[in-house]
C-alpha positions as a Markdown table, in Angstrom:
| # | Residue | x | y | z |
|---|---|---|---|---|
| 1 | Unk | 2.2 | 21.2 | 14.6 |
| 2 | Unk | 3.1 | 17.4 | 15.6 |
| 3 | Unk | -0.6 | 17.1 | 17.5 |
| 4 | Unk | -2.3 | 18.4 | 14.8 |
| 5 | Unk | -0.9 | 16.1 | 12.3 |
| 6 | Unk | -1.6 | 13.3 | 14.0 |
| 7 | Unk | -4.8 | 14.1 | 15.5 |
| 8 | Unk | -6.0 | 13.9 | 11.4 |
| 9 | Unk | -5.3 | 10.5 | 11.5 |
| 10 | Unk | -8.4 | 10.1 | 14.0 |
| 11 | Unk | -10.4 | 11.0 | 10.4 |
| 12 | Unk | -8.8 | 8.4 | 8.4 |
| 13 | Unk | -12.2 | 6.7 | 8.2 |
| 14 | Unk | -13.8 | 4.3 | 6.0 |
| 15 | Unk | -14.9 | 6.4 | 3.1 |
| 16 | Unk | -18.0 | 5.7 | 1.4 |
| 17 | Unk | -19.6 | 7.4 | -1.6 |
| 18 | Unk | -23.5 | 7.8 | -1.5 |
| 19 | Unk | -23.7 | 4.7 | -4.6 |
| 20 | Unk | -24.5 | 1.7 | -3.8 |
| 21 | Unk | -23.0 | -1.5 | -5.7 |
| 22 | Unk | -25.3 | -4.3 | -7.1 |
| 23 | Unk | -23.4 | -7.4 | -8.0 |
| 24 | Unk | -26.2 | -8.2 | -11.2 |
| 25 | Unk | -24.1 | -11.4 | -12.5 |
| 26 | Unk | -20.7 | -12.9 | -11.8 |
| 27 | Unk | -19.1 | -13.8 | -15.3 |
| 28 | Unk | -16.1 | -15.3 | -13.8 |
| 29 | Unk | -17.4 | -18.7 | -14.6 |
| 30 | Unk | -18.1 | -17.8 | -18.5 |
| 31 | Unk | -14.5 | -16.5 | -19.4 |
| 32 | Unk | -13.0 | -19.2 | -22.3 |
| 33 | Unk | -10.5 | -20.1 | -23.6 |
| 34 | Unk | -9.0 | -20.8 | -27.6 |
| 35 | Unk | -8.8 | -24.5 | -27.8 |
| 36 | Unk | -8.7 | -26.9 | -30.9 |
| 37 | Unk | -10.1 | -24.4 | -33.2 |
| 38 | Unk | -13.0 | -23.7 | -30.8 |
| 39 | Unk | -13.8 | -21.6 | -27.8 |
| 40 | Unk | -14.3 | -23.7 | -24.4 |
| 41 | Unk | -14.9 | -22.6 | -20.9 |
| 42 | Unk | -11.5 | -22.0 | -19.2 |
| 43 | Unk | -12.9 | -24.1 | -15.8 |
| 44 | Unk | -13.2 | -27.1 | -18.1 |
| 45 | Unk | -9.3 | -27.7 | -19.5 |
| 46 | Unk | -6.9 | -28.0 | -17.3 |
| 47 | Unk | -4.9 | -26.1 | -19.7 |
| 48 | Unk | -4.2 | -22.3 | -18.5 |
| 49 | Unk | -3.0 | -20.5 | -21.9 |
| 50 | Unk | -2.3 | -17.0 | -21.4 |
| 51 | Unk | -5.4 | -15.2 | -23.1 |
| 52 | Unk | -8.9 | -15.5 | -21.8 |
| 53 | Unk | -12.3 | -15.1 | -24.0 |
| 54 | Unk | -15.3 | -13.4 | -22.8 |
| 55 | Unk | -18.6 | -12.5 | -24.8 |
| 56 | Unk | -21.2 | -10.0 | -23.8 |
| 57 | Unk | -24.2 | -8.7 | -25.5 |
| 58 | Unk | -24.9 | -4.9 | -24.2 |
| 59 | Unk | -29.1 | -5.3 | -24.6 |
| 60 | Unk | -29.3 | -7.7 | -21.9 |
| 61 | Unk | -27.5 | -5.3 | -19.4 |
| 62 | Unk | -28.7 | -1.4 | -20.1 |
| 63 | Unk | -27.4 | 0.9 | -17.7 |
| 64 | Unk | -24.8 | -1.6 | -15.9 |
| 65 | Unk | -21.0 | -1.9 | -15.8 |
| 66 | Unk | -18.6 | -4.3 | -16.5 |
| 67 | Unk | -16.8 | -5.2 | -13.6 |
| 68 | Unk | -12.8 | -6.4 | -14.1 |
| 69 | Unk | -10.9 | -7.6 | -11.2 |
| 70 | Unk | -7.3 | -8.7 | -11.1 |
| 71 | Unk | -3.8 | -8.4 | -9.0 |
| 72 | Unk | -1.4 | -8.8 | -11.8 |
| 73 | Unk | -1.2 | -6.5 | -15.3 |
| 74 | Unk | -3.0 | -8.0 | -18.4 |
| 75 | Unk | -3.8 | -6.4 | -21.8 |
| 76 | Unk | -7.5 | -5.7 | -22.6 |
| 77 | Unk | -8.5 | -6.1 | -26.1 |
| 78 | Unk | -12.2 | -5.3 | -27.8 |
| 79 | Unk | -13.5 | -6.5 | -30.6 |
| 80 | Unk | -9.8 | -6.8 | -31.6 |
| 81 | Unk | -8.6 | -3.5 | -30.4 |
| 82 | Unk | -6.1 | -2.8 | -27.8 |
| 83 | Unk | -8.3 | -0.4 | -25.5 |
| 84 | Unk | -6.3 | -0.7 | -22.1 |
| 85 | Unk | -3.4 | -2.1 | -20.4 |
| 86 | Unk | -4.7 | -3.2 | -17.3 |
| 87 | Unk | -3.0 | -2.4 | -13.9 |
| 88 | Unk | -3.2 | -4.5 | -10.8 |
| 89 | Unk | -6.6 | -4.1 | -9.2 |
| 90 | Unk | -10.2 | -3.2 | -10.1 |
| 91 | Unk | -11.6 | -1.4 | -13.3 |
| 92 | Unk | -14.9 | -0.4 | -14.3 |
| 93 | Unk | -16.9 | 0.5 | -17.4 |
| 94 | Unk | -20.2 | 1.1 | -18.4 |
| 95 | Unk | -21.6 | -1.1 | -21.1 |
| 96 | Unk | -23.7 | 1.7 | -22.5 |
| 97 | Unk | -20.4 | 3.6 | -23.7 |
| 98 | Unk | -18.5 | 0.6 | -24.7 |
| 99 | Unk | -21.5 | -0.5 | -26.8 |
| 100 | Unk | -21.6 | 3.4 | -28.5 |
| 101 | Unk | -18.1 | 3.1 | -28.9 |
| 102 | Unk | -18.0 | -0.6 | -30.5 |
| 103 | Unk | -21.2 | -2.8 | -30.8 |
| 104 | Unk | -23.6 | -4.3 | -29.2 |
| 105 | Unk | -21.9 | -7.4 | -29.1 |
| 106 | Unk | -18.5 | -7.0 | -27.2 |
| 107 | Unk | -15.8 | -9.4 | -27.6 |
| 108 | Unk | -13.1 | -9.3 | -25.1 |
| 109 | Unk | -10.4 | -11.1 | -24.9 |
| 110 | Unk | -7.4 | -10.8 | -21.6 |
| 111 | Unk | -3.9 | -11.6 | -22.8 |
| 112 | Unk | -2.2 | -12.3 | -19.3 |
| 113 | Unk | 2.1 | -12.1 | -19.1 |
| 114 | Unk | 1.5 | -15.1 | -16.3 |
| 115 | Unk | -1.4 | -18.1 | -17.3 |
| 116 | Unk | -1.8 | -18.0 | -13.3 |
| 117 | Unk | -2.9 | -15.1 | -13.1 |
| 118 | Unk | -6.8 | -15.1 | -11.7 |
| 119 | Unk | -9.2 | -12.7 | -13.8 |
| 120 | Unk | -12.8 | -11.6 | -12.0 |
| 121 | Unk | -15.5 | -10.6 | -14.5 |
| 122 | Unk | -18.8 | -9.2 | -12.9 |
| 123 | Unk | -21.9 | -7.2 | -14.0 |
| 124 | Unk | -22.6 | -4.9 | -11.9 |
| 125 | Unk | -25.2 | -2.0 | -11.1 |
| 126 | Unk | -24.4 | 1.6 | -9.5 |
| 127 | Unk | -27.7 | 2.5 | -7.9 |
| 128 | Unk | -27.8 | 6.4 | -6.0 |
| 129 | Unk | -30.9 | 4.5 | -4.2 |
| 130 | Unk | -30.1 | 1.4 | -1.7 |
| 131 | Unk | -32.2 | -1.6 | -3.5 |
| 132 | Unk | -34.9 | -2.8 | -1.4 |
| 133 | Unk | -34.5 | -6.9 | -0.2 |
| 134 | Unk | -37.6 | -8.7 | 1.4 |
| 135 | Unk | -34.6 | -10.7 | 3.1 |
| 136 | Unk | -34.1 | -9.8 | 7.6 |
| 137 | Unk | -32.3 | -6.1 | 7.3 |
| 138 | Unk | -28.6 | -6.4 | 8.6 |
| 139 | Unk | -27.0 | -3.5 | 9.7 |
| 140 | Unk | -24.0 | -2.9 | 7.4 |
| 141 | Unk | -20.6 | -3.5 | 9.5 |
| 142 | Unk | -18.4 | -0.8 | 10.8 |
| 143 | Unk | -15.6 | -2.3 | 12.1 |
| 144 | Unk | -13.0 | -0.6 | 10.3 |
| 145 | Unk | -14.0 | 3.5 | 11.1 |
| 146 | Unk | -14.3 | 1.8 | 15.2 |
| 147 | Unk | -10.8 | 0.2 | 14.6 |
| 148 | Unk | -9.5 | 3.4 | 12.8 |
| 149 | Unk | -10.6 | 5.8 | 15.9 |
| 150 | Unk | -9.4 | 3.3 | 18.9 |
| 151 | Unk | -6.2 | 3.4 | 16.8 |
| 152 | Unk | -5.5 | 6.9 | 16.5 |
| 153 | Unk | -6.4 | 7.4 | 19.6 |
| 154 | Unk | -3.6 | 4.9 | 21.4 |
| 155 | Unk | -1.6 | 6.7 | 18.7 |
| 156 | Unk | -2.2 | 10.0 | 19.8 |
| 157 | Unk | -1.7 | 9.3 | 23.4 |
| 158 | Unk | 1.9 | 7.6 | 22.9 |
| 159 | Unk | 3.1 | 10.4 | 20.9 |
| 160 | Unk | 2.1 | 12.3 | 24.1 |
| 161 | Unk | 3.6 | 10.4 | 26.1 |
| 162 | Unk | 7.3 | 10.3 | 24.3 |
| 163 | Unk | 7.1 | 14.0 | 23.9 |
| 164 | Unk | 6.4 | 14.6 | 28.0 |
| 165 | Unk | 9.4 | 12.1 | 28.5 |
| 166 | Unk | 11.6 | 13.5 | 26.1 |
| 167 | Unk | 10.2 | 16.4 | 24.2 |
| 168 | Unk | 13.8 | 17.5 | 22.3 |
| 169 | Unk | 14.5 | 13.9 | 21.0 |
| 170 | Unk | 11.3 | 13.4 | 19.8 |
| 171 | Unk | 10.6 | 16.3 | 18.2 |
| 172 | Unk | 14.3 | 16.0 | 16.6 |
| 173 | Unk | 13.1 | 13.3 | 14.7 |
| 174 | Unk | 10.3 | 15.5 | 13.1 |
| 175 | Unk | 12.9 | 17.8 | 11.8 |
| 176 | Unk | 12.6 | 17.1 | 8.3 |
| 177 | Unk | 15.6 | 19.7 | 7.4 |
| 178 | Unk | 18.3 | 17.8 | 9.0 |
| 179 | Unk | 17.5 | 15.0 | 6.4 |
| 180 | Unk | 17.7 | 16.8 | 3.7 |
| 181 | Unk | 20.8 | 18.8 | 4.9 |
| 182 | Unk | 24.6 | 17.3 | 4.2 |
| 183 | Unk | 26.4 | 19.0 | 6.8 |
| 184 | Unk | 24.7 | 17.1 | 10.0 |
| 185 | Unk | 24.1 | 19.6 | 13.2 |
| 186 | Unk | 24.5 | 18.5 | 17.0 |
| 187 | Unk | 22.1 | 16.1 | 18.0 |
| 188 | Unk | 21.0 | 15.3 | 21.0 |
| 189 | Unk | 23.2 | 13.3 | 23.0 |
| 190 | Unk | 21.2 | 10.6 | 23.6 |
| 191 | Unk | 19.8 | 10.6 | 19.9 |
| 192 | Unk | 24.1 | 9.8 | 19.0 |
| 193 | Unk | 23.1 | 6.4 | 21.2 |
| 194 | Unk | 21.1 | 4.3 | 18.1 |
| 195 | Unk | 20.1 | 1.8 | 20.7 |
| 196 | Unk | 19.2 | 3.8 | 23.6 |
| 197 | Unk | 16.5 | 3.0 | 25.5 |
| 198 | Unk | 14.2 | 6.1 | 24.4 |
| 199 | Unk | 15.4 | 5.4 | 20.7 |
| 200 | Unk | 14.2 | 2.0 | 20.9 |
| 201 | Unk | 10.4 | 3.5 | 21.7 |
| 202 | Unk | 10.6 | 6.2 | 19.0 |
| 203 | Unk | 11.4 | 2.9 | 16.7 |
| 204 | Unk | 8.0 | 1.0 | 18.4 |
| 205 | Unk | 6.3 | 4.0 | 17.9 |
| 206 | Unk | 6.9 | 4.6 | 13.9 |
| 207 | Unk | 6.5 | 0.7 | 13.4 |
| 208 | Unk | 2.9 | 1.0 | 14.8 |
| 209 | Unk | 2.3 | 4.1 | 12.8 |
| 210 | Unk | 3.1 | 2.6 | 9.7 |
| 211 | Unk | 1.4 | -0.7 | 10.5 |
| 212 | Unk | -1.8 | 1.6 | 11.0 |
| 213 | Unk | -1.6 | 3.3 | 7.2 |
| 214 | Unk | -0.9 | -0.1 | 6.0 |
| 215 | Unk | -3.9 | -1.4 | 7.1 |
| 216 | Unk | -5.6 | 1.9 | 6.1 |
| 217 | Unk | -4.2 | 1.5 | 2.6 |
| 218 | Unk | -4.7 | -2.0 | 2.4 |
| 219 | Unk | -8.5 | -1.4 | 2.9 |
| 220 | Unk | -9.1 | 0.9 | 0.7 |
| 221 | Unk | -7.3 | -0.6 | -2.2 |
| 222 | Unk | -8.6 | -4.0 | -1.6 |
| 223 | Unk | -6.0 | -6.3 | 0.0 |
| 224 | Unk | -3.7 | -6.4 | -3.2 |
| 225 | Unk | -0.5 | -6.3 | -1.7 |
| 226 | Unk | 0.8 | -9.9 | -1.1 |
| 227 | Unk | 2.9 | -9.1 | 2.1 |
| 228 | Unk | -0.3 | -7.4 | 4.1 |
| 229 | Unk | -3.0 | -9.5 | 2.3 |
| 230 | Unk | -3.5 | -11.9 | 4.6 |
| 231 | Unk | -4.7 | -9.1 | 7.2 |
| 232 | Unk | -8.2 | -9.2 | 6.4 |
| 233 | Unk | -10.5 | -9.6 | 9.8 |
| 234 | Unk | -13.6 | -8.2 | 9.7 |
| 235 | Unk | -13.8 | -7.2 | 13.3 |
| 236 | Unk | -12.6 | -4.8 | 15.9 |
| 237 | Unk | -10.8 | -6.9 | 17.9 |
| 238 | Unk | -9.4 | -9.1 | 14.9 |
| 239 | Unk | -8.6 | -6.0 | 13.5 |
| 240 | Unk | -6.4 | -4.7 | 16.0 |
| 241 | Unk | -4.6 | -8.3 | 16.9 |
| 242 | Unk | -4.0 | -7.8 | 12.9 |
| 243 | Unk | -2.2 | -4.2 | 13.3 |
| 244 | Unk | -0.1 | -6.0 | 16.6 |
| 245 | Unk | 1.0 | -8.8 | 14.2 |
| 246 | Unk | 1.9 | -6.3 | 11.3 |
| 247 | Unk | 3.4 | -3.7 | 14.3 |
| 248 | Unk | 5.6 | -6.5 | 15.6 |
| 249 | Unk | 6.4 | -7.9 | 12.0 |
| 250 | Unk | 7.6 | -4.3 | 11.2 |
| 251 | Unk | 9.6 | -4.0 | 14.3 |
| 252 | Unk | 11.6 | -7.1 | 13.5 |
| 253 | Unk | 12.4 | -6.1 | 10.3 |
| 254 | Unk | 13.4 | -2.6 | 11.5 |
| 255 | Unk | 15.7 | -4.6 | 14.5 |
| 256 | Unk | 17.3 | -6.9 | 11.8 |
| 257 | Unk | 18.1 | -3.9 | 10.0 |
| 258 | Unk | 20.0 | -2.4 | 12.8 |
| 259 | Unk | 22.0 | -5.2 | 13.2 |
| 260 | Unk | 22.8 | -5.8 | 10.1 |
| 261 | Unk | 23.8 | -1.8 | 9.6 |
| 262 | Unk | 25.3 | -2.5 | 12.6 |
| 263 | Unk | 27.8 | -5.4 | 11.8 |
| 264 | Unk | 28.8 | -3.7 | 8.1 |
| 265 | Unk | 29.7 | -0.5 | 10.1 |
| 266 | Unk | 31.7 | -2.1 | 11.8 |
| 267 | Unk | 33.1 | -4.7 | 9.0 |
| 268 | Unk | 33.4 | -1.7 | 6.7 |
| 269 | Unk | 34.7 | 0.8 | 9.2 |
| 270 | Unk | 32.0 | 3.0 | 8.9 |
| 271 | Unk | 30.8 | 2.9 | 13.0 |
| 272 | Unk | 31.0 | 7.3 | 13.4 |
| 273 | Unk | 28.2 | 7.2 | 10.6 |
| 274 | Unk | 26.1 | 4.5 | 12.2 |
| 275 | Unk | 23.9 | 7.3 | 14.1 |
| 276 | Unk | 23.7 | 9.4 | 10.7 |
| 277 | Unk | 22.2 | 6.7 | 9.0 |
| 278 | Unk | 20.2 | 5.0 | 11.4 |
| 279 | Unk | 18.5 | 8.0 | 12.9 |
| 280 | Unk | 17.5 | 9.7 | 9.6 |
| 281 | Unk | 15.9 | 6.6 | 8.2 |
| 282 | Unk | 14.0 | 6.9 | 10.9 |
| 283 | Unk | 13.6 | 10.9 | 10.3 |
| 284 | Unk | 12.2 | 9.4 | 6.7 |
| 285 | Unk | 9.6 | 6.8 | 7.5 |
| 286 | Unk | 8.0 | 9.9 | 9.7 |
| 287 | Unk | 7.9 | 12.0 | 6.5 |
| 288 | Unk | 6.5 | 9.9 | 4.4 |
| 289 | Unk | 3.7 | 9.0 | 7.4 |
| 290 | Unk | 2.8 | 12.7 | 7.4 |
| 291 | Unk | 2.6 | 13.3 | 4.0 |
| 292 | Unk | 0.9 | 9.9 | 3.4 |
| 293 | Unk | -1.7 | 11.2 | 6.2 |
| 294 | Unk | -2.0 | 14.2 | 4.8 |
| 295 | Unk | -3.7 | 12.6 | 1.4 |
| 296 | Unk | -5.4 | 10.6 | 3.5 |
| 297 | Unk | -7.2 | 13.7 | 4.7 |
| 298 | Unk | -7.7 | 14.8 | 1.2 |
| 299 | Unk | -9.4 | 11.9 | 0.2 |
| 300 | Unk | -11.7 | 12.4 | 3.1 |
| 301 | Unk | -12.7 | 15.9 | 2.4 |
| 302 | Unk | -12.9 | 15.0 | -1.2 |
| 303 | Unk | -14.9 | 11.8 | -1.3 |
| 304 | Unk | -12.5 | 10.3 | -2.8 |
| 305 | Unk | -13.2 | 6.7 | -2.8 |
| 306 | Unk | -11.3 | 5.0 | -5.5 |
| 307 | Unk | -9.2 | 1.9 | -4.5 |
| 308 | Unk | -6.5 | 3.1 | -7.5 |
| 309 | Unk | -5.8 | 6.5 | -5.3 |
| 310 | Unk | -4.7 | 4.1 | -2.2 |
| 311 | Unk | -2.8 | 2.4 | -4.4 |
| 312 | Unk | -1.2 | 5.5 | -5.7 |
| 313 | Unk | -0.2 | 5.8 | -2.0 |
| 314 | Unk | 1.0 | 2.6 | -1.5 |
| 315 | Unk | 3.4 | 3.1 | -4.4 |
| 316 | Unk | 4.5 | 6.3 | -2.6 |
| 317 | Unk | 5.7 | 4.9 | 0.2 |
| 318 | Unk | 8.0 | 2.6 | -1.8 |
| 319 | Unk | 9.2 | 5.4 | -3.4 |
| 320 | Unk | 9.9 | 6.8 | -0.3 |
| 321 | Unk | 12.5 | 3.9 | 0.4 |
| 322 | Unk | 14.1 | 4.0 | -2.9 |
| 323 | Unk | 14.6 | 7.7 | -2.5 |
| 324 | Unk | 16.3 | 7.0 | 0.7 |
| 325 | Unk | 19.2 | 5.4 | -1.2 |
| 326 | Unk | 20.8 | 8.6 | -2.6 |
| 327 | Unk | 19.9 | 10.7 | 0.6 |
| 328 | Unk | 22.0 | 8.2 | 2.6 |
| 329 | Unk | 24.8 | 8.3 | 0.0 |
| 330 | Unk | 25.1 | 11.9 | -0.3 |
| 331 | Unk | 25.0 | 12.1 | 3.4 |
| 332 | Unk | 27.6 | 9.7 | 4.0 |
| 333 | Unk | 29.6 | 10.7 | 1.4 |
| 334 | Unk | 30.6 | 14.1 | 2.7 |
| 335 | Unk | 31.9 | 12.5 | 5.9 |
| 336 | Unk | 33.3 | 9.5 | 4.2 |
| 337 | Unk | 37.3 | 9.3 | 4.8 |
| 338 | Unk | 37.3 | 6.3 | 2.1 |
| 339 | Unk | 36.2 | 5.7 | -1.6 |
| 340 | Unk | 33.7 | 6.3 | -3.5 |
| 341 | Unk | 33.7 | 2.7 | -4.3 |
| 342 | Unk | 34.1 | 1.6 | -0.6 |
| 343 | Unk | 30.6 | 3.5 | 0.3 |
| 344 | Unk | 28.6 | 2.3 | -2.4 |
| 345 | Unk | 30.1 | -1.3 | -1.1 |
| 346 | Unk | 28.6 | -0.9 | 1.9 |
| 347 | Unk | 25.4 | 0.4 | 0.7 |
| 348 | Unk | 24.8 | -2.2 | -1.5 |
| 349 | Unk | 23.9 | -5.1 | 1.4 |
| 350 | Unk | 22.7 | -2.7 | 4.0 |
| 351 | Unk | 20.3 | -0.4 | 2.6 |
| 352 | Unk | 20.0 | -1.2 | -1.5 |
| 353 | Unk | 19.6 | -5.0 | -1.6 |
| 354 | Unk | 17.0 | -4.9 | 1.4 |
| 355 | Unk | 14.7 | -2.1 | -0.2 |
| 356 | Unk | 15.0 | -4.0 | -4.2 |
| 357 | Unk | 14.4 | -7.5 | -1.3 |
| 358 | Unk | 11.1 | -5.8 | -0.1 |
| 359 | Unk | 9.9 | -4.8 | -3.6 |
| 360 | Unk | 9.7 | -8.2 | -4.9 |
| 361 | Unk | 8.6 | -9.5 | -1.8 |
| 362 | Unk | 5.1 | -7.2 | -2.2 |
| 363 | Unk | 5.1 | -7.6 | -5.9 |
| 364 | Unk | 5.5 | -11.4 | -6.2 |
């Protein structure tokens, strides 16, 4: 059941509708702002006021969409009317409707919480036919689906590899009941060891998983997240130096974490739950991969190719942390010989304060 798992993430492929996107007009540079009594072009006052302008007449661009780009929230407004509250990322919409809906002459106007926040305006064109250029023919880069299958293929052979040299502790940490149960079984005796040598590859091993959906995610949803948007090569090779840097980024943070769970046990006389803790966060992050794989596969056989399903999945994963919080509580709770009080004490810097850290961090 493991293999087969992960030998879907070997699909987790670029995935590309049969439309093809024709950049008519950037509008970026036309967006205004209210100044004086008058409407100027924002790129002209060094003022940044929280509301930007922006006027289109619908005849000039039959049969094309209105392309809005951003990586903060902002309210939309039409001709006056509220018609969307804008999340993070790209939206689309056809000037044909919004024309039948309003007028032919759409006013818009972008009232941002933040005046830094950077708004993209583009028309664009969604042809089912791939537009024809007199300029040299260059063939369309693949880098990401060759990046995808090289890693998912080193993924799939270390996960061979751990189970040959240790088949019961790694499978162990697939067993998805023992984290959801409160009375803990036996474990393995050398999964009781948190910094055992074999423990320590199992903790490699789900960093550079979850670097890999990262990436995947990050992709697909269009390098919005501000911890992972700097990984952005557009090659094989600077791909995978990208997933190293993220692999190892994630590692530390996973080895800082174990110390730091490591000194409050021991500060808060907690060290006979250390193992408990430690080895089903573990259990957790390899849930959430799995599932997060599994819509990854769905999108695949699906088509589904919209950048605000990855970021559905991004969110997931965060959720993923934050429902950690009372699974550890609970957990500890029944094997607790203090307080209430004390536990929750001891939650608060090791697993609490890191996840609401993290959060802000990617949200900034």
């Amino acid at each position: 059941m493991i293999y087969t798992f992960f030998l879907l993430i070997a699909s987790l492929l670029p995935l590309k509708a049969a439309v093809y996107r024709v950049e008519v007009i950037d509008l970026s540079s036309q967006l205004k702002v209210f100044e004086n009594g008058r409407y100027i072009f924002a790129d002209s006052t060094p003022a940044e006021p929280k509301s930007l302008f922006l006027f289109i007449e619908t005849n000039r661009f039959k049969g094309n969409f209105l392309e809005l780009q951003a990586n903060k929230d902002f309210a939309v407004f039409i001709n006056g009317a509220l018609v969307s509250n804008f999340s993070s990322g790209i939206k689309t919409w056809s000037l044909d409707s919004l024309a039948h809906i309003h007028s032919s002459s759409l006013s818009f106007a972008f009232h941002r919480e933040n005046s830094n926040t950077p708004v993209k305006a583009k028309i664009i064109s969604l042809n089912s036919v791939q537009p024809v250029s007199t300029d040299p023919v260059k063939r369309e880069s693949e880098y990401f689906s060759d990046f995808s299958t090289i890693a998912a293929a080193l993924l799939l052979i270390s996960l061979t590899v751990l189970i040959r040299a240790n088949s019961r502790l790694t499978l162990d940490y697939f067993n998805f009941i023992k984290l959801f149960s409160l009375q803990e079984r036996d474990e393995n005796l050398m999964g009781t060891k948190v910094s055992a040598s074999f423990n320590l590859l199992i903790y490699t091993f789900v960093c550079f998983l979850l670097a890999y959906l990262l990436l995947v995610i990050n992709y697909h949803s269009g390098h919005q997240w501000n911890l992972i948007r700097s990984y952005e090569s557009t090659t094989v090779l600077g791909t995978l130096v990208d997933w190293l840097n993220l692999s190892i980024l994630l590692s530390a943070i996973l080895l800082i974490k174990l110390i730091v769970v490591y000194s409050l046990a021991a500060l808060f006389d907690f060290g006979d739950m250390l193992t408990i803790q430690f080895f089903n966060f573990v259990r957790l992050i390899f849930l959430v991969s799995i599932i997060t794989i599994l819509f990854l596969v769905i999108y695949l056989i699906f088509e589904i190719d919209s950048e605000q399903s990855y970021v559905i999945l991004f969110y997931f994963l965060i959720t993923g942390l934050i429902l950690w919080i009372p699974i550890v509580f609970l957990k500890l709770l029944g094997r607790a010989s203090y307080g209430m009080f004390h536990l929750f004490s001891y939650l608060c810097p090791s697993e609490i304060f890191p996840v609401l850290v993290l959060i802000k961090a990617l949200f900034l």
